[in-house]
One Martini backbone bead per residue (centre of mass of N, CA, C, O) as a GRO file, in nm:
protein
   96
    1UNK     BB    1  19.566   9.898  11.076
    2UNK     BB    2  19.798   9.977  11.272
    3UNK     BB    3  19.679   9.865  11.517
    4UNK     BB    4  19.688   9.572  11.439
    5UNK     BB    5  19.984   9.574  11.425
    6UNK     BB    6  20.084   9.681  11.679
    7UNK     BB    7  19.970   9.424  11.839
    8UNK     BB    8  20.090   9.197  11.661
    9UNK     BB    9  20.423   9.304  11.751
   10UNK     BB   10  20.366   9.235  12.058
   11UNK     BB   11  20.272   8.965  12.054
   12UNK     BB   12  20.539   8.872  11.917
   13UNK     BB   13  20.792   8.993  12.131
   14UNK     BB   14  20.623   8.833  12.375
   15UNK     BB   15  20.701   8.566  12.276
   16UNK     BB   16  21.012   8.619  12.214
   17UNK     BB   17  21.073   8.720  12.529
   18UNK     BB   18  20.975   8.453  12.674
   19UNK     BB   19  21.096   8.185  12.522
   20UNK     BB   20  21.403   8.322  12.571
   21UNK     BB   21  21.390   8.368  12.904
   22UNK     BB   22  21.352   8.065  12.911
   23UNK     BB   23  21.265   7.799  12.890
   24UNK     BB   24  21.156   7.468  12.697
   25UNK     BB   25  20.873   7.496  12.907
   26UNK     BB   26  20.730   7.694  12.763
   27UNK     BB   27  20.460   7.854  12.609
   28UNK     BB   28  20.593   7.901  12.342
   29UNK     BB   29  20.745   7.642  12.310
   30UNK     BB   30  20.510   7.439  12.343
   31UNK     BB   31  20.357   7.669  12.088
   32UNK     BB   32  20.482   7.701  11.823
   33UNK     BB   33  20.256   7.673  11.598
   34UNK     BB   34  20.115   7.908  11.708
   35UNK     BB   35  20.324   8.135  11.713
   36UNK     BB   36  20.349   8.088  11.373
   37UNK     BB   37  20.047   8.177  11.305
   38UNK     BB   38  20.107   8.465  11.455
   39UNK     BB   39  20.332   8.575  11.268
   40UNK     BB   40  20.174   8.494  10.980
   41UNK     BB   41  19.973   8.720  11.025
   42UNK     BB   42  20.144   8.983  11.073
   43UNK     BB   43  20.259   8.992  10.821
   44UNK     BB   44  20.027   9.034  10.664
   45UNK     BB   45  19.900   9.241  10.788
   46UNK     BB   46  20.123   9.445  10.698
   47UNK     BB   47  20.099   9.441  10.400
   48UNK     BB   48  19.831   9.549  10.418
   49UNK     BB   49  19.936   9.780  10.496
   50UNK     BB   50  20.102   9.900  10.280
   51UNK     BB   51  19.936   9.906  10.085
   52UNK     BB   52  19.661  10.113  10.268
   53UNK     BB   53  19.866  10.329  10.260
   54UNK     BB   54  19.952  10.368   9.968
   55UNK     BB   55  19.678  10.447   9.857
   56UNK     BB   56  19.621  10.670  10.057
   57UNK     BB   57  19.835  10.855   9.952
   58UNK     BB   58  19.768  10.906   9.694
   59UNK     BB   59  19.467  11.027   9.763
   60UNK     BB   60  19.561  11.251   9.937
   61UNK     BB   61  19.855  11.349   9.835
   62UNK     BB   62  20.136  11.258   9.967
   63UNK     BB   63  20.449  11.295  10.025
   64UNK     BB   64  20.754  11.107  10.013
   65UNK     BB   65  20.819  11.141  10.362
   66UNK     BB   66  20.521  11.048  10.472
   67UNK     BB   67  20.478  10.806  10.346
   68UNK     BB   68  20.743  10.644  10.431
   69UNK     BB   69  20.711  10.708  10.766
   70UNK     BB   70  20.452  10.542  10.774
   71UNK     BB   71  20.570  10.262  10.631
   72UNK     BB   72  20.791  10.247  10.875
   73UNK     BB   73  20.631  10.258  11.143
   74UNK     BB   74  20.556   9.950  11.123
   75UNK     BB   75  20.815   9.827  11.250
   76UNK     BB   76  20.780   9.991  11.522
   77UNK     BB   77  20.671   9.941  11.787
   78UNK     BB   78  20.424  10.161  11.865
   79UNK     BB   79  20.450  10.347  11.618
   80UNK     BB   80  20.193  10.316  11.473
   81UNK     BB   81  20.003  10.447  11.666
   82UNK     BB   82  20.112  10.756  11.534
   83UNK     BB   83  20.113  10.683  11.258
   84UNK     BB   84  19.783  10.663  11.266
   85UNK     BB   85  19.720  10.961  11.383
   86UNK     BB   86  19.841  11.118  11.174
   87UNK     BB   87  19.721  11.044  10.924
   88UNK     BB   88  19.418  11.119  10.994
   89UNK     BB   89  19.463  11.395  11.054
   90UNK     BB   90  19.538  11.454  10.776
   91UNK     BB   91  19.304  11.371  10.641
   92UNK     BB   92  19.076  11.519  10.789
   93UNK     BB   93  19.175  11.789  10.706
   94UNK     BB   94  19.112  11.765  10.397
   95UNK     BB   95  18.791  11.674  10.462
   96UNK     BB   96  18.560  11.893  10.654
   0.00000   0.00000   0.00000
């Protein structure tokens, strides 16, 4: 889920800083509304995300600042892919 999440906040990045540093007939600008529904697609699949990463904490019984640094590392571009290399490896060594 981290990895689904980290690709579209790099698409969404990418949208907000070619739109921003070119003129008004970009293609981010002139196609406002799908940059809008991929913008609303990374919220809620964010949203999923914290809600799959806090569940898996629970079952899987991590501390209260492993836990914290997983759901928050889903804000840092590129941070999430590390951060569910993290979780993974931990959830993994947990049962052999």
């Amino acid at each position: 889920m981290a990895t689904i999440v980290g690709c579209m906040v790099i698409v969404v990045f990418t949208f907000f800083f070619w739109g921003l540093a070119t003129d008004p007939t970009s293609w981010p600008n002139r196609h406002e509304s799908f940059v809008m529904v991929v913008d609303q697609v990374h919220g809620l699949l964010y949203m999923v995300f914290l809600v799959v990463a806090a569940m898996l904490a629970r079952v899987e019984r991590w501390g209260p600042g492993f836990t914290i640094t997983t759901l928050l590392a889903g804000t840092v571009p590129v941070l999430s892919f590390w951060a569910e290399h993290r979780a993974t490896k931990v959830a993994r060594a947990a049962r052999p």
